[in-house]
VEXZAKOL-165660 format. One record per residue (C-alpha): x, y, z; residue number from 1. Coordinates in steps of 0.5 Angstrom, whole numbers. Layout:
BEGIN
REC      c1      c2      c3   pos
REC       X       Y       Z   NUM
...
This chain:
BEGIN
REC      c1      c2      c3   pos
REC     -36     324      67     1
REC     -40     330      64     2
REC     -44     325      59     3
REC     -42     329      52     4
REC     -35     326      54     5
REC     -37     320      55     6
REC     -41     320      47     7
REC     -34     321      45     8
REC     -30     316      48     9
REC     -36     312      44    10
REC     -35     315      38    11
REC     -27     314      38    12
REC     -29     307      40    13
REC     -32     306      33    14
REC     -27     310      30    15
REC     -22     305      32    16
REC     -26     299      31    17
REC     -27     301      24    18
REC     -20     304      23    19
REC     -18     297      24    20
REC     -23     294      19    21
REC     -20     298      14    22
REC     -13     296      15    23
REC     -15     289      15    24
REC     -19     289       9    25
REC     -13     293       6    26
REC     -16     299       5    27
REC     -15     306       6    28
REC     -18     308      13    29
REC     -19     315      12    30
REC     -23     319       9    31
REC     -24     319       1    32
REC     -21     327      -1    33
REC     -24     330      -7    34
REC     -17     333     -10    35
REC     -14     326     -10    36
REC     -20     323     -14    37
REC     -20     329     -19    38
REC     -12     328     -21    39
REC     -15     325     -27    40
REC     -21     327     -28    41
REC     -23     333     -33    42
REC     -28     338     -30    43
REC     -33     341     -35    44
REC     -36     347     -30    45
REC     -38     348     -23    46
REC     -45     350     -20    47
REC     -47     353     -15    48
REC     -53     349     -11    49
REC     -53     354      -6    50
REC     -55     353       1    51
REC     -60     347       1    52
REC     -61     340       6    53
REC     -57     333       3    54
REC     -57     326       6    55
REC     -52     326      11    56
REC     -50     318       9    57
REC     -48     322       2    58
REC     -44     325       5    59
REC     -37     321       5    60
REC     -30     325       5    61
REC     -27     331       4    62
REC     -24     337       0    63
REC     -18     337       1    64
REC     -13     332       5    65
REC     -11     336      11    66
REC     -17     334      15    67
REC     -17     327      12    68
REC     -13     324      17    69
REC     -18     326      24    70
REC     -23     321      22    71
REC     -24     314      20    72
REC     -30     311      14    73
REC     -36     315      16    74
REC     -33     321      20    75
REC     -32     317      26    76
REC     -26     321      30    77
REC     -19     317      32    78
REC     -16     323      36    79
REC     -14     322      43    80
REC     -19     325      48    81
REC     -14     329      50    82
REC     -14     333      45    83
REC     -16     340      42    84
REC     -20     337      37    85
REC     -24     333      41    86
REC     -25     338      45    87
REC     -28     341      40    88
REC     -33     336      38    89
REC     -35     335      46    90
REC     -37     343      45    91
REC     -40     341      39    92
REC     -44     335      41    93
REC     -47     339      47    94
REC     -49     345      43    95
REC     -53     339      38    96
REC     -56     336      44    97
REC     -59     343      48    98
REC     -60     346      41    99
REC     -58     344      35   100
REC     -52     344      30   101
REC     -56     350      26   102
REC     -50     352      22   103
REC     -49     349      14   104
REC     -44     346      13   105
REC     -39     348       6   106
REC     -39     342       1   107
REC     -37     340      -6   108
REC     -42     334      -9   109
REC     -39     330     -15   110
REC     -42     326     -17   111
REC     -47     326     -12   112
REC     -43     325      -7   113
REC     -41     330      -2   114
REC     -34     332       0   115
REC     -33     337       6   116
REC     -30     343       6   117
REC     -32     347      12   118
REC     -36     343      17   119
REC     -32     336      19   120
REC     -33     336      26   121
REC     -41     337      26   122
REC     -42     332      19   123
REC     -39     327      25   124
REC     -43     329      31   125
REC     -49     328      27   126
REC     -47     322      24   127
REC     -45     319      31   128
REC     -52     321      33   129
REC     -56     318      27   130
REC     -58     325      23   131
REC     -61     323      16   132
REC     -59     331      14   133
REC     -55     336      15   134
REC     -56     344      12   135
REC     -51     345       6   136
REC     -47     351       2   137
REC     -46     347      -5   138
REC     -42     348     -10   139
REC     -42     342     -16   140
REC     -36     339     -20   141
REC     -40     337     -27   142
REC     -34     332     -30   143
REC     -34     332     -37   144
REC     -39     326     -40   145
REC     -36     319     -42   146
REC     -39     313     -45   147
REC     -39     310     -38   148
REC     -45     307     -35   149
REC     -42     312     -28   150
REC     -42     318     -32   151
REC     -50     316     -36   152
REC     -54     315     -29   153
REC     -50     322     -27   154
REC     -52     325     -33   155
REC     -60     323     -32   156
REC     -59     325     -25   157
REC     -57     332     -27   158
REC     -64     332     -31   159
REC     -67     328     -25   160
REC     -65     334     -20   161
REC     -66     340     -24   162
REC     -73     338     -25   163
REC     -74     336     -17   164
REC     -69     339     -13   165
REC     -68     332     -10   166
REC     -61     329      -9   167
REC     -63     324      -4   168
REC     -64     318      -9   169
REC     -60     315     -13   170
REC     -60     308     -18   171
REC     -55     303     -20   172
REC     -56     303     -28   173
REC     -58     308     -33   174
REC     -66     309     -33   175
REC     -68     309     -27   176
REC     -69     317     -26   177
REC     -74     317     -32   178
REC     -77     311     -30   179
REC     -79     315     -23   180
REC     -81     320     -26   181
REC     -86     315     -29   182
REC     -88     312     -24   183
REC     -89     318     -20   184
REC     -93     320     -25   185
REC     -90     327     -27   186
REC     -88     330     -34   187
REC     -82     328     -37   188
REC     -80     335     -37   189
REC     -83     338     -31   190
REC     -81     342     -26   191
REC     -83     340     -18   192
REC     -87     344     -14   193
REC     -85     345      -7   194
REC     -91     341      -4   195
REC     -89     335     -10   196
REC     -81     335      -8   197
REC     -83     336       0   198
REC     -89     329      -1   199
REC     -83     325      -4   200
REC     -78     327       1   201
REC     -82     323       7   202
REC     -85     318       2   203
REC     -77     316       0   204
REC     -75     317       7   205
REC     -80     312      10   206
REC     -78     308       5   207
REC     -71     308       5   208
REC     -71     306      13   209
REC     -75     300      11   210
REC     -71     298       6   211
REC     -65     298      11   212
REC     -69     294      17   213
REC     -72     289      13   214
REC     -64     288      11   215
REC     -62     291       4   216
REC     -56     294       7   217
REC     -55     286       5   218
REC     -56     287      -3   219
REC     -52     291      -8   220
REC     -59     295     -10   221
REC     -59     302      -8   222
REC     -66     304      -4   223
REC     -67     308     -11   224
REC     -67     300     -14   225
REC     -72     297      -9   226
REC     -76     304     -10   227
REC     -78     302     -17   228
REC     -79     294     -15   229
REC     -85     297     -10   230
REC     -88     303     -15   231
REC     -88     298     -20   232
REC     -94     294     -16   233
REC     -96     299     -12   234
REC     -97     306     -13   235
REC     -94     312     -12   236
REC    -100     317     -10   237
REC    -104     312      -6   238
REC     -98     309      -2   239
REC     -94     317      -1   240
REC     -98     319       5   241
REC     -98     311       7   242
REC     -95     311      14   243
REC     -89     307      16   244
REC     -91     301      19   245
REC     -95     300      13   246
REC     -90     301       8   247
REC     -86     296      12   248
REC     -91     291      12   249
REC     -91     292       4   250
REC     -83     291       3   251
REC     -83     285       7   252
REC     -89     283       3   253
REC     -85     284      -3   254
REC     -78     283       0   255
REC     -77     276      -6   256
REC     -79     280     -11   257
REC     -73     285      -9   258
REC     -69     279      -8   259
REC     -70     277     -15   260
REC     -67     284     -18   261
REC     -62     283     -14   262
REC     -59     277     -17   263
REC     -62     279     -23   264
REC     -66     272     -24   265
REC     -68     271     -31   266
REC     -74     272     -34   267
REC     -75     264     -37   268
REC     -79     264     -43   269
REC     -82     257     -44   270
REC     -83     257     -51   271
REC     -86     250     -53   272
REC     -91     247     -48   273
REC     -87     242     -43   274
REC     -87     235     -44   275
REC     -89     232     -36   276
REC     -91     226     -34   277
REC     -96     226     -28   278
REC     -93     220     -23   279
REC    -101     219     -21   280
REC    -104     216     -27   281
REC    -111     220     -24   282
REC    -109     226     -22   283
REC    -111     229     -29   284
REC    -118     228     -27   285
REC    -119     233     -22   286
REC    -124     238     -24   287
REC    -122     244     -25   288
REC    -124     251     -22   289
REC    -122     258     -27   290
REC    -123     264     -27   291
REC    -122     270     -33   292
REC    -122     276     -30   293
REC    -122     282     -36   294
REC    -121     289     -35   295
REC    -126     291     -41   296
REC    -132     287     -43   297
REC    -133     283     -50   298
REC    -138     287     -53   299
REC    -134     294     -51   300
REC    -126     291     -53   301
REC    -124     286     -59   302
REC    -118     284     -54   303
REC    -122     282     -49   304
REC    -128     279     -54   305
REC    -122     274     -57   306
REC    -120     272     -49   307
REC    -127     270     -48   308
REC    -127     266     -55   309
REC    -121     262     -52   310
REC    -125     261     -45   311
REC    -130     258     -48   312
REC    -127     254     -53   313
REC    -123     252     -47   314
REC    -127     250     -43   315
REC    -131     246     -49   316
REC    -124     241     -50   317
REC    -125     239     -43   318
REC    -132     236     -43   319
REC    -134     238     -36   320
REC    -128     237     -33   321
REC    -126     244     -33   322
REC    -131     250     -30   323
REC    -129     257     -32   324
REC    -132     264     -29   325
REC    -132     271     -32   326
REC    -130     276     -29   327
REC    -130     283     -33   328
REC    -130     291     -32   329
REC    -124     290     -29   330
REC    -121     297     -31   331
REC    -119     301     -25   332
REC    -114     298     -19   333
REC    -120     298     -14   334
REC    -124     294     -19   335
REC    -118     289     -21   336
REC    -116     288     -14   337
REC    -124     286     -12   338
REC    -125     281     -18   339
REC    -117     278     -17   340
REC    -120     278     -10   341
REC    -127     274     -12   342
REC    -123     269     -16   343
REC    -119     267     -10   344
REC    -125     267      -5   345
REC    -130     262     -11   346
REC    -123     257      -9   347
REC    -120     258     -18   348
REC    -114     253     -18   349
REC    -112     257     -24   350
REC    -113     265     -24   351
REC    -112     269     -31   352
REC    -112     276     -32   353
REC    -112     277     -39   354
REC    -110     285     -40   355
REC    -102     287     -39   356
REC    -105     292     -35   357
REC    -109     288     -30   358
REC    -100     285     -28   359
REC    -100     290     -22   360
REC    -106     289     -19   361
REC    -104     280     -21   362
REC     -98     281     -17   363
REC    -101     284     -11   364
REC    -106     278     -10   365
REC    -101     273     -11   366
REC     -96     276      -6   367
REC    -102     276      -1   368
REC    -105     270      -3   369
REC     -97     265      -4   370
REC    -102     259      -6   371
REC    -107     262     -11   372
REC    -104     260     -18   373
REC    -104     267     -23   374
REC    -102     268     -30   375
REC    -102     275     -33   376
REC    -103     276     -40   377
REC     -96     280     -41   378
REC     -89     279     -44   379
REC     -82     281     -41   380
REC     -84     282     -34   381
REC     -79     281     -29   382
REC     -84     277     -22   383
REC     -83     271     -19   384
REC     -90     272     -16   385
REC     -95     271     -22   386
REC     -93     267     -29   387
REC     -95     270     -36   388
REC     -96     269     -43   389
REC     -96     271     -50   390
REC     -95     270     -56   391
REC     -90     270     -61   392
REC     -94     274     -67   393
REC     -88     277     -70   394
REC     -88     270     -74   395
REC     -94     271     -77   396
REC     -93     278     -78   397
REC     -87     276     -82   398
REC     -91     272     -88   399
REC     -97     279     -88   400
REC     -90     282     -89   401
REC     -88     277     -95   402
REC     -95     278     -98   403
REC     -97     285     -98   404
REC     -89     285    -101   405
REC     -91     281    -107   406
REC     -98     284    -108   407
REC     -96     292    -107   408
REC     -97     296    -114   409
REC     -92     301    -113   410
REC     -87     299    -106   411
REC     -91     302    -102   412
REC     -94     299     -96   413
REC     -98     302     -90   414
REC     -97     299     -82   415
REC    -102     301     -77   416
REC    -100     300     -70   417
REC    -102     301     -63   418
REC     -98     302     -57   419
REC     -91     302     -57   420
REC     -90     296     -51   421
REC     -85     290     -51   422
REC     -86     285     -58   423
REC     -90     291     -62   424
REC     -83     293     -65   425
REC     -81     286     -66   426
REC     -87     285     -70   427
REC     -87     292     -74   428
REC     -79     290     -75   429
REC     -81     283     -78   430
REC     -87     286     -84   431
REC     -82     290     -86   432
REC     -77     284     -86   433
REC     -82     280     -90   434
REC     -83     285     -94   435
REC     -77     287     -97   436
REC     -75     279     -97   437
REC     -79     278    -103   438
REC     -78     286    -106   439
REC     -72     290    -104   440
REC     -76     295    -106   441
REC     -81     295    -101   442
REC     -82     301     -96   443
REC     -87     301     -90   444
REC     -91     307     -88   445
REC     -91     306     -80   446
REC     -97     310     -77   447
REC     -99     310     -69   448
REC    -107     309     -67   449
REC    -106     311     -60   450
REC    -103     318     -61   451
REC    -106     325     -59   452
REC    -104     326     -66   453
REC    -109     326     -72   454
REC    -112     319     -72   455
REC    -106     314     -76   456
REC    -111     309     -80   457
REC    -115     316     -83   458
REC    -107     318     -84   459
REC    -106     311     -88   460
REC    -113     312     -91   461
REC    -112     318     -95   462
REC    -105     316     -96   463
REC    -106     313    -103   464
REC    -103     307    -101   465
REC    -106     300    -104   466
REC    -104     295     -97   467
REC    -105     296     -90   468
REC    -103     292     -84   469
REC    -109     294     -80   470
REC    -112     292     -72   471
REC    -112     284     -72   472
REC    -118     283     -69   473
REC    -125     284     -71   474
REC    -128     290     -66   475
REC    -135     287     -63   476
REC    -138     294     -65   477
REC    -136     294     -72   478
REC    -136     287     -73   479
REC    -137     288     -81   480
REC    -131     292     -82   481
REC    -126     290     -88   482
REC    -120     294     -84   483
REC    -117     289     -80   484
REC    -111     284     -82   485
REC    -108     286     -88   486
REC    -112     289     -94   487
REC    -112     293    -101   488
REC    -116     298    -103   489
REC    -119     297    -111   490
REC    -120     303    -116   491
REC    -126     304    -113   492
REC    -124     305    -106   493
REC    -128     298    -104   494
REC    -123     294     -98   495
REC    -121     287     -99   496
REC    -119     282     -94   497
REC    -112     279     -95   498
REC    -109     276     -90   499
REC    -111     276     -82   500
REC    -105     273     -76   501
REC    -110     270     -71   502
REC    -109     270     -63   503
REC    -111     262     -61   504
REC    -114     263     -54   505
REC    -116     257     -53   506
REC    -111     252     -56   507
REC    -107     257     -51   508
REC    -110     256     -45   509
REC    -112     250     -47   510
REC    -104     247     -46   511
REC    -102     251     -40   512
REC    -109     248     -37   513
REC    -107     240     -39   514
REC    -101     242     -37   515
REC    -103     243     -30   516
REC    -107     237     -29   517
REC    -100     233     -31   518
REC     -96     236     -26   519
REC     -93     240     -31   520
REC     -94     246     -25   521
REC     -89     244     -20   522
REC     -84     241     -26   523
REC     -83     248     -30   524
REC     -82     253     -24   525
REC     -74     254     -23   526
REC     -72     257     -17   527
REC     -74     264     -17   528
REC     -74     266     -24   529
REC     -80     269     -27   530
REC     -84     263     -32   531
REC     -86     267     -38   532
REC     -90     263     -43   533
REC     -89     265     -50   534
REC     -91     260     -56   535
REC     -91     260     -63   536
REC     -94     259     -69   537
REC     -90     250     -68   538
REC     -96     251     -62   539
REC    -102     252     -65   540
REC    -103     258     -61   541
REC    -103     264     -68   542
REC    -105     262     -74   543
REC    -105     265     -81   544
REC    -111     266     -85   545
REC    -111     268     -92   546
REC    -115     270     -97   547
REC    -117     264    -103   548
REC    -115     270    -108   549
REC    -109     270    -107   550
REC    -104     269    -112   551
REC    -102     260    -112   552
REC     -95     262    -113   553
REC     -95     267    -107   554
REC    -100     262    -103   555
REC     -95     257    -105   556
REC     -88     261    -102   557
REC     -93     263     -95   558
REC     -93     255     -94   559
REC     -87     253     -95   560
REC     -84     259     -90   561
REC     -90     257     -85   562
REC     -87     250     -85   563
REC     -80     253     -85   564
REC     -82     257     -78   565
REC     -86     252     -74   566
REC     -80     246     -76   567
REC     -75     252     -74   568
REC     -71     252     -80   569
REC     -72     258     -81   570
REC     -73     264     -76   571
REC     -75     271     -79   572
REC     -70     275     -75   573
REC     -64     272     -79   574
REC     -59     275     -83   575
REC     -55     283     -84   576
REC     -60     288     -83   577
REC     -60     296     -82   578
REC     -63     300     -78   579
REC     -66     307     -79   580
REC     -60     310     -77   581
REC     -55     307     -80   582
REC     -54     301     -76   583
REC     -52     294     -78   584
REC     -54     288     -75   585
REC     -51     282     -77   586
REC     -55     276     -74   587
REC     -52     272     -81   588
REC     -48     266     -77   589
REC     -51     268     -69   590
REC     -58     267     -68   591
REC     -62     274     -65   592
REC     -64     272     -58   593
REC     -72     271     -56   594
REC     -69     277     -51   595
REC     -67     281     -56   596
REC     -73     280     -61   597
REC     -78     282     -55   598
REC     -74     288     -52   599
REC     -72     291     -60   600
REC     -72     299     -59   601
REC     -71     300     -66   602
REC     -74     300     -73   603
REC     -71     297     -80   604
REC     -68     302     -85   605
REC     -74     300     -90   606
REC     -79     303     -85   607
REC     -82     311     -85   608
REC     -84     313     -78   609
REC     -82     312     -71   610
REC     -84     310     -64   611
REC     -88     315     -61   612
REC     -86     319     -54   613
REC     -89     318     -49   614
REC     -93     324     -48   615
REC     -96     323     -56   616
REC     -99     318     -52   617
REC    -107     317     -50   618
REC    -108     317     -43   619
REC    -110     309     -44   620
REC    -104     308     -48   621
REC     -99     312     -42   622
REC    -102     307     -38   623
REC    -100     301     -41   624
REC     -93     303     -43   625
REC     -92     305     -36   626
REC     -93     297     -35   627
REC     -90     294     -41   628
REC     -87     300     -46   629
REC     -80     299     -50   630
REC     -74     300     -45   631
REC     -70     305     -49   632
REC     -62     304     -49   633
C-alpha cells in the first residue's frame, strides 16, 4: 500500500477517536464555524492582513458551515478512504512530502483565531504531520469592543500587532502585550523592524515547544503567560539567541515558579514578626553567617547607606553570635549574579540583597542553589523562591501629611517623589489623607524627581510653597542638607527641618535574623505561596521623627494618632475618599485590603499631578518599574 494511504488511515484513525471523545464529552465533534459564532456578534470593520504565516495551532475552525462536517477538533478527517475527498487529501499529502504545500491558505481571524475559507484540506495534512505554520490570505473581523476581559486582551493584541506584526503569542489577562513589550525592552509605541519581528518569531518558537514538553499543556496559562514568568527572571536580549536545549534547562528550572501563577498562589504578607517557639532550647545559639549584597556602595547612594547602618546595628544586638559581609557594586546583572554567587559559596545561612533591582538576579540564584535562604528587598513580588520585605511607610507618611496640614500658611503643600513603583503611590495618597484630615483645605503639588523633565525638587523650589515632603534619607554626599523629611522655608528662604519618616534597617533585620535562630524559617512557609515581610510602625521598623519646634498641640495629635496606628485602632486608609477622576471609595464599614494599599494606581482628588508614564522615566527609574512599577487597570 502506497505509504500516503497508509497516513490516511492514520489520520482517519485519530479523526474517529477524537470524534468519539467529543461526544463522550458532550461536545460538538466538528469544526467551530465562524458564521455561527458571529450570529450575535456586531462586527465594526474588517482588515486585510494580506498574505502572511500564522501558527497552525490558531487555526481552529471554518467560515462557513459546508465544510464543517469532513473533519473532527483539529482538522483530523472522518470521511471513509474511499471517498473522493480522501483521495484529494492522499494527492495533497504526496505533494507536501515531495515538495511542500507552497499555496496559502484563504482565512478569516477573529479574535485571533483563524477560521478557513479555502484551504481545509491542506490545514489538515499539515496538522497531521505537525507543521507550526501555514501561509495565509487574511481578512480580519474587529468585533466592536466591550467591557469584557475577552474583548480588552484583544483590544491590546490589536495594538500589540500593528507595532510587531506577530500574531502568534496570546495571554489570558489584560496586560500582558504591554508588559511584553516591556520586557522585550522596546518602546510602547514602536514599530518592529524585520530583524526584531524575526529574532522573536524563533525565541517564541523555541519557547513555546518547551512549555508544552515540560507539560503546560496541563496548566491554564497560555505559553504567552509562562513567556513573561521567564522574562521576569531572565532577559530577553541575553536569552533570544539561547539555544533550545538551554532554554529547556531554564523552564524546567523554573517550572514552580509557573506553577505558582498557574494556581495563582498568594503573595503572603506577614505583617507582624511571628511568635515561634524553637523545640531545641539550644538551637538559637548557632553562630550565624550573613551576607548583604548592595547594588550601590554607602558613600554613592543613601538607600544602600541606610541598609549598611541596619547591618551594623544587626550585627552589634548579637554580640558576636551573628557575623555579616558586604558585598556591593552590584549594579549590573553580571555583577549581582557574581556576589549572590559569592555569598553562597562563603556558606551565609542568610542572604540579603537590599535593592528591588537586584530580585531578578535573587531569584535566579535561589532556583540553582534550592537550599540558600534569600530575601529581597521588594514589595508585591509573586516568587516562591526568595522571601522579601519592606516597609509599611505609608503610616508615617500619614502623620507628615497631618503635620504640614496643620502648619502650612496658604494650603498648599508640596511632595516630591521618585519612582512610581508599588507602595509609592500608597504613600503619596496617605499625605495627602493626612493633610486634608486636619485641613480641608489642603491641596498637595506632586512633583517626580526621576523624570527626563525639568528636575521636580527645583519645580517645587521656586513654586513658593512654604512645606515640602522631600527625599527621606540624608544623601551621604550632601550630608548637611536641609531638604530631606519635611521641611518649610522662612521669608528669608532658610530651610528647616520639620518631621523626617525613618527606615529602621536594623530592627528590621534583626527580627527576621531572631526569628531564624527560633524556627520561625520553616513555621512561616505555606506551601507555595510567596512570604513577603511587610512591617509597620507597631514593629519598630519605621519611626517618626519630629522637629522640638513644632506646635505642642500638633505634637500632642502626632502622638496620639501614632498610638492610634501601631495599636491598630486606626488605620489611615479608612473612610469615603475621592479620586482625581471622580471616583468614590467608600472604605467606611469595610477595611481597604494590605493588597489594595500596596497596588493603589490611583491618586486622591486633593492631589495635583499624576504618575509619570513611562517613558518620562530616567533609564535608572525604567529599570526599576520595569521590576516593580504600579500595574495599571
Amino acid at each position: 500500500m502506497d505509504i500516503t494511504y497508509q497516513e490516511y488511515s492514520r489520520a482517519l484513525k485519530l479523526g474517529r477517536k477524537l470524534y468519539r471523545a467529543s461526544l463522550l464529552r458532550g461536545e460538538s465533534p466538528y469544526l467551530p464555524v465562524l458564521e455561527q459564532i458571529l450570529q450575535n456578534t456586531a462586527i465594526v470593520s474588517q482588515e486585510s492582513l494580506g498574505t502572511v504565516e500564522i501558527p497552525l495551532d490558531q487555526v481552529i475552525g471554518t467560515r462557513y458551515s459546508s465544510r464543517h462536517q469532513a473533519f473532527t477538533h483539529g482538522f483530523m478527517p472522518i470521511m471513509n478512504e474511499n471517498t473522493e475527498f480522501a483521495h484529494k487529501w492522499i494527492n495533497l499529502c504526496k505533494a507536501h512530502l515531495e515538495s511542500g504545500i507552497r499555496d496559502p491558505i484563504i482565512a478569516y481571524e477573529f479574535l485571533n483565531q483563524f477560521y478557513v475559507l479555502e484551504g481545509h484540506k491542506r490545514v489538515s495534512v499539515l496538522k497531521y504531520f505537525g507543521a507550526a505554520s501555514i501561509r495565509c490570505t487574511v481578512t480580519r473581523l474587529i468585533p466592536e469592543p466591550d467591557d469584557t476581559e475577552e474583548s480588552r486582551i484583544y483590544q491590546e493584541f490589536l495594538r500589540f500587532y500593528r507595532l510587531t506584526q506577530v500574531n502568534s503569542v496570546w495571554f489570558s489577562a489584560p496586560g500582558g502585550f504591554d508588559a511584553l513589550l516591556a520586557a522585550v525592552g522596546t518602546s510602547m509605541d514602536a514599530l518592529w523592524s524585520e530583524q526584531e519581528r524575526t529574532q522573536f518569531r524563533f525565541f517564541y518558537s523555541a519557547f513555546q515547544r518547551c512549555y508544552q514538553e515540560e507539560g503546560g499543556g496541563k496548566l491554564s496559562l497560555t505559553a504567552g503567560d509562562a513567556l513573561l514568568v521567564y522574562l521576569n527572571i531572565y532577559d530577553y536580549v541575553s536569552s533570544k539567541d539561547k539555544p533550545e536545549c538551554v532554554l529547556r534547562t531554564e523552564l524546567s528550572r523554573i517550572w514552580d515558579e509557573i506553577c505558582n501563577k498557574d494556581s495563582n498562589a498568594d503573595i503572603r504578607l506577614i505583617l507582624k514578626p511571628s511568635e515561634h517557639k524553637t523545640i531545641f532550647p539550644l538551637f538559637s545559639a548557632k553562630h550565624l553567617r550573613i551576607a548583604f549584597v548592595h547594588e550601590q556602595t554607602a558613600a554613592s547612594s543613601s538607600w544602600t547607606y541606610a541598609h549598611e547602618l541596619g547591618r551594623k546595628d544587626m550585627e552589634a544586638a548579637f554580640d558576636g553570635q551573628v557575623e555579616t559581609i558586604c558585598l556591593d557594586h552590584a549594579d549590573t546583572e553580571e555583577a549581582a549574579e557574581k556576589a549572590i554567587d559569592a555569598a553562597i559559596t562563603d556558606g551565609s545561612d542568610l542572604i540579603f540583597t537590599t535593592s528591588p533591582r537586584l530580585l531578578n538576579a535573587s531569584v535566579r540564584a535561589a532556583l540553582e542553589n534550592p537550599k540558600a535562604k534569600i530575601l529581597n528587598c521588594s514589595l508585591n513580588t509573586p516568587h516562591p523562591s526568595v522571601r522579601t520585605y519592606y516597609a509599611r511607610m505609608y503610616e508615617a507618611k500619614f502623620l507628615m501629611g497631618v503635620i504640614a496640614g496643620c502648619l502650612t500658611p496658604d494650603n498648599k503643600i508640596g511632595y516630591l517623589a521618585d519612582y512610581p513603583i508599588y507602595g509609592i503611590t500608597a504613600n503619596i495618597n496617605a499625605f495627602a489623607l493626612g493633610a486634608k484630615m486636619v485641613n480641608p483645605y489642603a491641596q498637595v503639588l506632586l512633583e517626580w524627581s526621576k523624570t527626563t523633565e525639568q528636575n521636580g525638587q527645583d519645580r517645587l523650589k521656586h513654586s513658593g510653597i512654604s512645606y515640602i515632603s522631600d527625599q527621606d534619607m540624608i544623601t551621604p554626599d550632601h550630608p548637611s542638607s536641609r531638604r530631606v523629611g519635611l521641611y518649610h522655608s522662612d521669608n528669608d528662604g532658610i530651610l528647616h527641618n520639620t518631621a523626617l519618616s525613618i527606615w529602621r534597617w536594623g530592627k528590621l533585620y534583626e527580627t527576621i535574623v531572631r526569628n531564624y535562630l527560633r524556627g520561625g524559617w520553616k513555621a512561616d512557609t505555606s506551601g507555595t505561596d510567596a512570604i513577603n515581610y511587610w512591617w509597620g510602625m507597631d514593629t519598630g521598623v519605621i519611626d517618626l521623627v519630629c522637629s522640638r519646634s513644632l506646635p505642642e498641640e500638633t505634637t500632642r495629635l502626632v502622638r496620639l494618632l501614632r498610638q492610634a496606628i501601631c495599636s491598630g485602632t486606626f488605620q489611615p486608609f479608612s473612610g469615603l475618599f475621592t479620586t482625581q477622576d471622580g471616583t468614590e471609595l467608600d472604605y467606611r464599614d469595610s477595611s481597604i485590603t494590605p493588597e489594595q494599599i500596596i497596588t493603589m494606581d490611583w491618586l486622591l482628588d486633593n492631589i495635583t499631578g499624576s504618575l509619570p508614564s513611562f517613558d518620562a522615566l530616567l533609564p535608572e527609574a525604567q529599570a526599576l518599574v520595569h521590576i516593580q512599577g504600579i500595574k495599571k487597570s
